[in-house]
TIRO-2110 file (N, C-alpha, C; in Angstrom, 1 decimal):
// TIRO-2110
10.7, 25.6, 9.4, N, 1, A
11.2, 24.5, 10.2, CA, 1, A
12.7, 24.7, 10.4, C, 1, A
13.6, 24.9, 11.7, N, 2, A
14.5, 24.9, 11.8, CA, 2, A
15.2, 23.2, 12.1, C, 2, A
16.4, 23.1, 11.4, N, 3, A
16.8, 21.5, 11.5, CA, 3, A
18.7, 22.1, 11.3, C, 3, A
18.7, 21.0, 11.8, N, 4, A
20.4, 20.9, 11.5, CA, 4, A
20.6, 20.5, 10.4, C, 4, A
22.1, 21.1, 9.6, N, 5, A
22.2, 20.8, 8.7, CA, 5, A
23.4, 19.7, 8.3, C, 5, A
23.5, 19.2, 7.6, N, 6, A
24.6, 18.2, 7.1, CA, 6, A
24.7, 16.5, 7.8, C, 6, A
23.2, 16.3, 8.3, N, 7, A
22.9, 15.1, 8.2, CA, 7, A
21.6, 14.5, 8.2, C, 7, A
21.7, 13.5, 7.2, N, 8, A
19.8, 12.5, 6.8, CA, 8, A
20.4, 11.1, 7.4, C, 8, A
19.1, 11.1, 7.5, N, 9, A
18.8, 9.5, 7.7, CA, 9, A
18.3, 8.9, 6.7, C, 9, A
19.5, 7.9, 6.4, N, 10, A
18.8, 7.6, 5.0, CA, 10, A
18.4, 6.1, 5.4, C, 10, A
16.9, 5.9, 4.8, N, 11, A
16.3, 4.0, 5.2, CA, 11, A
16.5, 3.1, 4.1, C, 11, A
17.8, 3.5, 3.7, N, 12, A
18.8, 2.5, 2.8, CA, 12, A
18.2, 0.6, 3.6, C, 12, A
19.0, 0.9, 4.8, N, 13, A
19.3, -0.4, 5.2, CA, 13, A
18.5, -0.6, 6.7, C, 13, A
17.4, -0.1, 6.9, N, 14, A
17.1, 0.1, 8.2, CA, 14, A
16.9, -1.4, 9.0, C, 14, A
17.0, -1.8, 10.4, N, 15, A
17.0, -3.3, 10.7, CA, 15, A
16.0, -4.1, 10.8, C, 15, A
16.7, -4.8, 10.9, N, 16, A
15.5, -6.1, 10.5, CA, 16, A
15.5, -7.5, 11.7, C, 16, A
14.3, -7.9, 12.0, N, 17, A
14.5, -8.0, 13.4, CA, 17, A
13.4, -10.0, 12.8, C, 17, A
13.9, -11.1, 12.5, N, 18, A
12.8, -12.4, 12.3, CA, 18, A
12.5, -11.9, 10.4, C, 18, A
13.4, -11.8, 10.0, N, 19, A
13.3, -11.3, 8.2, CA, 19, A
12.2, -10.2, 8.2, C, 19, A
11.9, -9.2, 9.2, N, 20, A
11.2, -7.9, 9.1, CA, 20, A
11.7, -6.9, 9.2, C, 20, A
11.6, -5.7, 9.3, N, 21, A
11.8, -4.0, 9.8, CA, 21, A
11.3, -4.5, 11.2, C, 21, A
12.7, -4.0, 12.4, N, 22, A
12.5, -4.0, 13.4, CA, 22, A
11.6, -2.8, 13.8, C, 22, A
10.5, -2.7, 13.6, N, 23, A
9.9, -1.3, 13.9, CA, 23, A
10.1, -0.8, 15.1, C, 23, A
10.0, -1.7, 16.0, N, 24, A
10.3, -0.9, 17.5, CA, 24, A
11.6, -0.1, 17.4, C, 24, A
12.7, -0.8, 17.1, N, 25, A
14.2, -0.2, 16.6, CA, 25, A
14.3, 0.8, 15.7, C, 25, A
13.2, 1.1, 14.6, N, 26, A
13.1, 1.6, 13.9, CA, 26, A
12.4, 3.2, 14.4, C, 26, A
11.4, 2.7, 15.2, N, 27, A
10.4, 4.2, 16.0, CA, 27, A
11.7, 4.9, 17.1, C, 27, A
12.4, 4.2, 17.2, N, 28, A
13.2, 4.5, 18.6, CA, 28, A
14.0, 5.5, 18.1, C, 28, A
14.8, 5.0, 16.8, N, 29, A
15.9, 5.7, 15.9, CA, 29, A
15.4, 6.9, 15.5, C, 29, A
13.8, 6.7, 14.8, N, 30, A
13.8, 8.4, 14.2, CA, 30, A
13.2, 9.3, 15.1, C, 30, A
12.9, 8.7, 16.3, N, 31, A
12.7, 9.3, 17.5, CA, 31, A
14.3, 9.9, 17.6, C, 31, A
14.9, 9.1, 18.0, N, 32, A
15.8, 9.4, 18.9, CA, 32, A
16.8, 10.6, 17.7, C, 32, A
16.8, 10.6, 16.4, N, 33, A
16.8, 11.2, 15.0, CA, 33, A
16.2, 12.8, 15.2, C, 33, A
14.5, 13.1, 15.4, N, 34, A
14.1, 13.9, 15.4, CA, 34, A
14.4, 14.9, 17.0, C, 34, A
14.4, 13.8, 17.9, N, 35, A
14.5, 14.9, 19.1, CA, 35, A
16.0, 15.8, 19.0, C, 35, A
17.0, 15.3, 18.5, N, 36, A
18.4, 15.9, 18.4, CA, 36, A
18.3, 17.1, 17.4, C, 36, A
17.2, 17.0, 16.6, N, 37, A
16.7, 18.5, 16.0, CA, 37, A
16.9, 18.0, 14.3, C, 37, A
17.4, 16.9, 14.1, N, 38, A
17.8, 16.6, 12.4, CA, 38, A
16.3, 15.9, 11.8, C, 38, A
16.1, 16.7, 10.9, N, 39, A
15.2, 16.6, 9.9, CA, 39, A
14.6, 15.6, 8.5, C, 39, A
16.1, 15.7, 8.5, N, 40, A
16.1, 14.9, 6.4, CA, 40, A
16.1, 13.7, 6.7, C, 40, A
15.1, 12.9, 6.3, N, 41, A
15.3, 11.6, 5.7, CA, 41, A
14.8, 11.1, 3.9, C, 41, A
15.5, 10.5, 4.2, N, 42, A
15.9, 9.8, 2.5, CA, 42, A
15.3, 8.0, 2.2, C, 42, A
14.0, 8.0, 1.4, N, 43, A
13.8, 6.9, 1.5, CA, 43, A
13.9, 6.0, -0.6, C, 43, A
13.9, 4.9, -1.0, N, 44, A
13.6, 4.6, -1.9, CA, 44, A
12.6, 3.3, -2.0, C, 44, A
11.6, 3.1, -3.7, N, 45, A
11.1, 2.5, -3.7, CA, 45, A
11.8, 0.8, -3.5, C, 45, A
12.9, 0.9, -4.0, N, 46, A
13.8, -0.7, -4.1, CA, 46, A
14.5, -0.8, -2.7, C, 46, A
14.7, -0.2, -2.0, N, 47, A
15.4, -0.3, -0.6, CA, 47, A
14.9, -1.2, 0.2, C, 47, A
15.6, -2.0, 0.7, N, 48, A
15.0, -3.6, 1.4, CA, 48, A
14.0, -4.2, 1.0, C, 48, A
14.0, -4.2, -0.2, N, 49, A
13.0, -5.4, -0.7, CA, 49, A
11.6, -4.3, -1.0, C, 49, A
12.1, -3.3, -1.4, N, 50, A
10.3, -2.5, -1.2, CA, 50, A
9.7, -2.7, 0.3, C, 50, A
10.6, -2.7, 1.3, N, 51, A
10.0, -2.5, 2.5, CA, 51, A
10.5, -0.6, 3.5, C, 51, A
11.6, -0.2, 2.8, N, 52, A
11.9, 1.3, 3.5, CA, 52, A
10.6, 1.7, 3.7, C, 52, A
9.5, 2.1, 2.2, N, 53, A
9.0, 3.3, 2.3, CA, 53, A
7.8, 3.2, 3.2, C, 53, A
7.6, 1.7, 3.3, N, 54, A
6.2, 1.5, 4.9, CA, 54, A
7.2, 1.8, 6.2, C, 54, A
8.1, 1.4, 6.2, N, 55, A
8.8, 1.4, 7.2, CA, 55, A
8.8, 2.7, 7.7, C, 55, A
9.1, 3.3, 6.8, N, 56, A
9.7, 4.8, 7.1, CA, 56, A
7.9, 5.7, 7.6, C, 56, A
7.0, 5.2, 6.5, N, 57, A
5.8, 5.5, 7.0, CA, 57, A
5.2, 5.4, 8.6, C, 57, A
5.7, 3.9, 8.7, N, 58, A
4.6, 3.6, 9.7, CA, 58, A
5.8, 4.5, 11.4, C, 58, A
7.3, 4.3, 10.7, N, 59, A
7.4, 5.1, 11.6, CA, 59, A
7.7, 7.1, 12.0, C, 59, A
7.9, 7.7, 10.8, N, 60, A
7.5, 8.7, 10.9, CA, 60, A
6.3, 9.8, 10.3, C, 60, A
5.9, 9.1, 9.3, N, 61, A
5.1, 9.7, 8.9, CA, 61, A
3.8, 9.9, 9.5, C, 61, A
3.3, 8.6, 9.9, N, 62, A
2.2, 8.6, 11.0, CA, 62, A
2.6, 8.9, 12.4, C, 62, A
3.4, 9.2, 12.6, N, 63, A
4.1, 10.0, 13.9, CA, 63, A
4.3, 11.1, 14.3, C, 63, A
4.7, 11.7, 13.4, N, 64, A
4.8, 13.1, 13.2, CA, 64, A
4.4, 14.3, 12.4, C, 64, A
3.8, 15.4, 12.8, N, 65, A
3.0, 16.6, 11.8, CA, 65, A
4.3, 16.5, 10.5, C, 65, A
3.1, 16.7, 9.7, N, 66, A
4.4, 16.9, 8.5, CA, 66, A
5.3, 17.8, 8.1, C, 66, A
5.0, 19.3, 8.8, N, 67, A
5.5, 20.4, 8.6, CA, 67, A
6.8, 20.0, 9.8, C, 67, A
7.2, 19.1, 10.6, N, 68, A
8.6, 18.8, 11.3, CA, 68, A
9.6, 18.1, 10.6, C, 68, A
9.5, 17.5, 9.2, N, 69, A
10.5, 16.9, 8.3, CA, 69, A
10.7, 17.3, 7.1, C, 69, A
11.2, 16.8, 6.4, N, 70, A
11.9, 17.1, 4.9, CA, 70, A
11.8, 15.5, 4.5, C, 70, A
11.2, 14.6, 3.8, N, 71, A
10.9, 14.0, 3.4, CA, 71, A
11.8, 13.6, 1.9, C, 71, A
12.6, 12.4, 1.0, N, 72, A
12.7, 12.6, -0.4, CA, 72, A
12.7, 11.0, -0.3, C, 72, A
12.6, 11.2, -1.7, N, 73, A
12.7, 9.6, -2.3, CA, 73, A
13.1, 10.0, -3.9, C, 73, A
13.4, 8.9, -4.4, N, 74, A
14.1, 8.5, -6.0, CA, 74, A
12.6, 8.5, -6.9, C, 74, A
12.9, 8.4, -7.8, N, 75, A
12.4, 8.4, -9.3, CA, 75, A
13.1, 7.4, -9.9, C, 75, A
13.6, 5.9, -9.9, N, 76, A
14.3, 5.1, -10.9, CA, 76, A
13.8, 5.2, -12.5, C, 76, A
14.9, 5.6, -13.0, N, 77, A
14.5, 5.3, -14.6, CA, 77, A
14.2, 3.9, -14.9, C, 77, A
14.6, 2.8, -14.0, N, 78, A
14.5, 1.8, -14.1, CA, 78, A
12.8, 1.1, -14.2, C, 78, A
12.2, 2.1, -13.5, N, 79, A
10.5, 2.0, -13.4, CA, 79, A
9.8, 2.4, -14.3, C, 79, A
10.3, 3.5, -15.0, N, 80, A
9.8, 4.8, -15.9, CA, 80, A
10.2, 4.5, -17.4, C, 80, A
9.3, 5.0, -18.7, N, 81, A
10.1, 5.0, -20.0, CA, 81, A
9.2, 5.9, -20.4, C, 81, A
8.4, 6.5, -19.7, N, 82, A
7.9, 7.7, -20.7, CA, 82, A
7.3, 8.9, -19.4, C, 82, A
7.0, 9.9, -19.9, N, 83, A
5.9, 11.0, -18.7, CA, 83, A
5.2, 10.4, -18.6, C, 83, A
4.3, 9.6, -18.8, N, 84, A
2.6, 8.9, -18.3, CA, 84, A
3.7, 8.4, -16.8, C, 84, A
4.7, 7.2, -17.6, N, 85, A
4.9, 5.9, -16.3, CA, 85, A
5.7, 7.0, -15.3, C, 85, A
6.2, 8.7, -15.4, N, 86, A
6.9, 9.0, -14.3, CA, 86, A
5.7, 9.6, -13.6, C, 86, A
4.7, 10.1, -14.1, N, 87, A
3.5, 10.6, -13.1, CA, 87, A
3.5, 9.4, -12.1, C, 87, A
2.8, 8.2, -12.9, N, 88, A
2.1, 7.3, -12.4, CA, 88, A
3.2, 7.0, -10.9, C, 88, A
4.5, 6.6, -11.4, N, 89, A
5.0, 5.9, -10.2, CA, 89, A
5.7, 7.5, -9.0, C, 89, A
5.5, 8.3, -9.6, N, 90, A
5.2, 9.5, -8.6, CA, 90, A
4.2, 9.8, -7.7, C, 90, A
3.3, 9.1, -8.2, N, 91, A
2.4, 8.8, -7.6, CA, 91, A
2.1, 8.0, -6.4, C, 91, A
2.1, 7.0, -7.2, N, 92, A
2.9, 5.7, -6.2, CA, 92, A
3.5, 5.7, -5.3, C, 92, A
4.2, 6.7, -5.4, N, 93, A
5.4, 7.1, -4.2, CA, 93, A
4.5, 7.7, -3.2, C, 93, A
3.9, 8.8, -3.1, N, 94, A
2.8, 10.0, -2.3, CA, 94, A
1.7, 8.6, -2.0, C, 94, A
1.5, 8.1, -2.2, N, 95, A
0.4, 6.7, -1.8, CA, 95, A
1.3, 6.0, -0.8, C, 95, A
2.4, 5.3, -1.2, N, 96, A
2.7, 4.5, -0.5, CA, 96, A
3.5, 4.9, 0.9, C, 96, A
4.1, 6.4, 0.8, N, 97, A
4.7, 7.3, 2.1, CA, 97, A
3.1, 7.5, 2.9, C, 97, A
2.3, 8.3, 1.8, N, 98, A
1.0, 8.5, 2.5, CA, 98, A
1.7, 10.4, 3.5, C, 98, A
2.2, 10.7, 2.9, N, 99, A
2.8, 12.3, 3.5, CA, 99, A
2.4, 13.6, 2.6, C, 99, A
1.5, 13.4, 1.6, N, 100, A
1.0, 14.7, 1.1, CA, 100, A
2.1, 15.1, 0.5, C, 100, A
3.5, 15.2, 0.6, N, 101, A
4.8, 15.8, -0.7, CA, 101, A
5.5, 15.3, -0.4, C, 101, A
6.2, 15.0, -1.4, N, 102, A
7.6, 14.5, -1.2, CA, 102, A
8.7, 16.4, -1.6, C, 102, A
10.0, 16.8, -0.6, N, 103, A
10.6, 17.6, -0.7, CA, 103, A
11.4, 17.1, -2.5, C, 103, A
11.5, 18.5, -3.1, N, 104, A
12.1, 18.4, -4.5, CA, 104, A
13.8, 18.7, -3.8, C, 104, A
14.9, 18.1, -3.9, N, 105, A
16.5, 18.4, -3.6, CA, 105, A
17.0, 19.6, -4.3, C, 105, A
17.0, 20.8, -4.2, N, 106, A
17.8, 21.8, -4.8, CA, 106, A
19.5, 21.1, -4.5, C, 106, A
20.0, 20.9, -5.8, N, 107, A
21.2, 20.9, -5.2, CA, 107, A
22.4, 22.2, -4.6, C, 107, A
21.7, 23.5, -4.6, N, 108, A
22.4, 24.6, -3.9, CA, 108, A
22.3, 24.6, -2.8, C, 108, A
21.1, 24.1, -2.0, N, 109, A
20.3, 24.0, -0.6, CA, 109, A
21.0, 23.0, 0.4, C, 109, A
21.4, 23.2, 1.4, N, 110, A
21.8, 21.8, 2.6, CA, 110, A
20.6, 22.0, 3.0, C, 110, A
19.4, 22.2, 3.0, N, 111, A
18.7, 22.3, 4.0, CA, 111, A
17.5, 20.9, 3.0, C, 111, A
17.6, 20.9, 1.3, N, 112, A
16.9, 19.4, 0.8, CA, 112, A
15.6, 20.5, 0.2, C, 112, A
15.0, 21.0, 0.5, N, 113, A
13.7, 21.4, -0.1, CA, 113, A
13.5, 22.6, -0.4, C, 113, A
END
Protein backbone atom coordinates (compact mmCIF):
# COMPACT_ATOMS: atom_id res chain seq x y z
CA UNK A 1 0.00 0.00 0.00
CA UNK A 2 1.45 3.26 -0.95
CA UNK A 3 0.27 6.36 1.38
CA UNK A 4 1.76 9.56 2.33
CA UNK A 5 3.63 9.95 4.97
CA UNK A 6 3.61 12.33 8.05
CA UNK A 7 -0.04 12.56 8.48
CA UNK A 8 -3.14 10.49 10.57
CA UNK A 9 -6.32 11.19 11.21
CA UNK A 10 -6.73 10.76 14.52
CA UNK A 11 -10.90 10.22 15.79
CA UNK A 12 -9.73 11.92 19.01
CA UNK A 13 -12.55 14.42 18.57
CA UNK A 14 -14.52 13.62 15.50
CA UNK A 15 -18.00 15.95 15.20
CA UNK A 16 -20.90 15.67 16.61
CA UNK A 17 -24.00 16.78 15.00
CA UNK A 18 -27.79 16.62 18.05
CA UNK A 19 -25.08 15.01 20.91
CA UNK A 20 -24.04 12.25 18.09
CA UNK A 21 -21.07 11.55 15.52
CA UNK A 22 -22.01 13.59 12.63
CA UNK A 23 -21.56 10.55 10.39
CA UNK A 24 -22.40 12.22 7.19
CA UNK A 25 -19.38 14.77 8.22
CA UNK A 26 -17.68 12.08 9.32
CA UNK A 27 -17.97 9.63 5.80
CA UNK A 28 -17.15 12.88 3.89
CA UNK A 29 -13.80 13.64 5.94
CA UNK A 30 -12.28 10.09 5.57
CA UNK A 31 -13.42 10.17 2.23
CA UNK A 32 -12.12 13.23 1.48
CA UNK A 33 -8.79 11.78 3.91
CA UNK A 34 -8.45 8.70 1.73
CA UNK A 35 -8.77 10.13 -1.79
CA UNK A 36 -5.72 12.63 -1.16
CA UNK A 37 -3.73 9.19 -0.78
CA UNK A 38 -3.22 9.50 3.37
CA UNK A 39 -3.76 6.26 5.14
CA UNK A 40 -3.23 6.26 9.10
CA UNK A 41 -5.88 6.60 11.23
CA UNK A 42 -5.73 6.51 15.00
CA UNK A 43 -8.66 5.52 16.99
CA UNK A 44 -9.18 4.85 21.01
CA UNK A 45 -11.51 2.91 23.23
CA UNK A 46 -12.32 6.29 25.68
CA UNK A 47 -12.38 8.86 22.75
CA UNK A 48 -15.83 10.62 22.75
CA UNK A 49 -17.50 8.78 25.15
CA UNK A 50 -16.64 5.24 23.61
CA UNK A 51 -18.17 6.51 20.47
CA UNK A 52 -14.70 6.98 17.97
CA UNK A 53 -14.23 3.28 17.47
CA UNK A 54 -18.07 2.79 15.76
CA UNK A 55 -17.62 5.86 14.38
CA UNK A 56 -14.51 5.27 12.72
CA UNK A 57 -16.04 1.73 11.88
CA UNK A 58 -19.19 2.56 10.41
CA UNK A 59 -17.21 5.10 8.48
CA UNK A 60 -14.17 3.36 7.20
CA UNK A 61 -14.00 0.20 8.00
CA UNK A 62 -17.21 -0.88 6.30
CA UNK A 63 -16.21 1.33 3.49
CA UNK A 64 -13.20 0.35 2.55
CA UNK A 65 -11.04 -3.01 1.56
CA UNK A 66 -8.82 -3.33 4.39
CA UNK A 67 -5.62 -3.71 2.62
CA UNK A 68 -6.19 0.52 1.75
CA UNK A 69 -5.39 1.64 5.52
CA UNK A 70 -3.25 1.38 8.49
CA UNK A 71 -5.56 1.16 11.27
CA UNK A 72 -4.22 1.65 15.46
CA UNK A 73 -5.78 2.00 18.59
CA UNK A 74 -4.53 2.15 22.44
CA UNK A 75 -4.20 -0.60 25.01
CA UNK A 76 -5.11 1.63 28.35
CA UNK A 77 -3.40 0.25 31.37
CA UNK A 78 -6.30 1.79 32.76
CA UNK A 79 -8.48 -1.28 31.51
CA UNK A 80 -5.92 -3.99 32.00
CA UNK A 81 -4.05 -5.43 35.32
CA UNK A 82 -2.97 -8.64 34.12
CA UNK A 83 -2.27 -10.74 30.51
CA UNK A 84 -5.74 -12.50 30.66
CA UNK A 85 -7.58 -8.64 30.97
CA UNK A 86 -4.88 -7.32 27.96
CA UNK A 87 -6.01 -10.31 25.59
CA UNK A 88 -9.42 -9.88 26.53
CA UNK A 89 -9.73 -6.05 25.93
CA UNK A 90 -7.57 -6.65 22.71
CA UNK A 91 -9.93 -8.29 21.77
CA UNK A 92 -12.54 -6.12 22.37
CA UNK A 93 -10.84 -3.77 20.33
CA UNK A 94 -10.84 -6.26 16.78
CA UNK A 95 -14.83 -6.80 17.71
CA UNK A 96 -15.69 -3.50 18.15
CA UNK A 97 -13.49 -1.94 14.83
CA UNK A 98 -14.73 -5.30 13.22
CA UNK A 99 -11.27 -4.83 10.79
CA UNK A 100 -9.52 -8.28 11.22
CA UNK A 101 -5.94 -6.31 12.70
CA UNK A 102 -5.22 -3.69 14.25
CA UNK A 103 -1.43 -2.19 12.70
CA UNK A 104 1.38 -2.81 15.63
CA UNK A 105 3.41 1.23 15.61
CA UNK A 106 7.15 0.47 14.98
CA UNK A 107 8.40 3.43 16.36
CA UNK A 108 11.34 3.51 13.57
CA UNK A 109 8.53 3.36 10.82
CA UNK A 110 6.52 6.71 9.50
CA UNK A 111 4.63 4.56 7.56
CA UNK A 112 2.73 2.94 11.52
CA UNK A 113 2.83 -0.85 10.71
Amino acid sequence: MEQKAGLGFGFMRPPFKDDEVDMELVRKMVDTFMENGFTYFDTAYKYCRGLSEPALREALVDRYPRDSYILTTKLSNEFMHSKEEQEEVFEDRLKRLNCGYIARRDPDSASGD
